[in-house]
N, C-alpha and C positions, 0 to 999 in steps of 0.2 A: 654113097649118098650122104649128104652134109647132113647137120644138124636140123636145119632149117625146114631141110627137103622131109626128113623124118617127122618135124613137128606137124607138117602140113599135113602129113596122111595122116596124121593121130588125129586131128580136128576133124579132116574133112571123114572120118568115119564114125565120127561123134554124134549121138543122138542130139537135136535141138535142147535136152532139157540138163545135159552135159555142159551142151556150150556157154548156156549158160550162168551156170555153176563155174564155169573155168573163164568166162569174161569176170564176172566178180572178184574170183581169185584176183586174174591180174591187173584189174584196175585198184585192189586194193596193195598189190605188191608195188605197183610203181610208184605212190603216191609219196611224195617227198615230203618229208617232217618240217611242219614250220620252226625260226629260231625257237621258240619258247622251250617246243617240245624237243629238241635237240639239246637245247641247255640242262632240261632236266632231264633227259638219258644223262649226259656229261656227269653233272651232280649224284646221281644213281651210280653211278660208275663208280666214281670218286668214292664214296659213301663204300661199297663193296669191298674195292682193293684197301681203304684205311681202315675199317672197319668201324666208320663214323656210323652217325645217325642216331635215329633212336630206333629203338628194337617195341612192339607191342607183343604179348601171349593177350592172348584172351580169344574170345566170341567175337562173329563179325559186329554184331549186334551192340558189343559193350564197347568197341571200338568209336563206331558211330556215336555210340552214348556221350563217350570221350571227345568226340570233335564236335557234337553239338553245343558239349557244355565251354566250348574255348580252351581248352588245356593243352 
């Protein structure tokens, strides 16, 4: 039995409120990353392996505090 064939009996034994739990899933796996967001995974990346960027410790709270005041 192929893959395919296997997936088909896994849905078609799926309660309705499965299904759609697992239409969400894959309508949110397939969605393609616009440039922007693509650049900035890239950037994220970069940032990672050079070990750029800037680093914050603190509170979610004082972080925020931090980007509201422009710093």
């Amino acid at each position: 039995m192929s893959e395919r064939e296997q997936a088909v009996r896994i849905v078609e034994a799926m309660p309705d409120y499965q299904i759609t739990a697992l239409l969400a899933f894959l309508r949110a796996f397939a969605e393609v990353p616009n440039a922007e967001t693509l650049a900035a995974m890239a950037e994220t990346d970069e940032m990672i392996r050079t070990g750029g960027g800037q680093r914050f410790k603190g509170s979610t709270a004082d972080f925020f505090a931090m980007l509201d005041a422009g710093e």
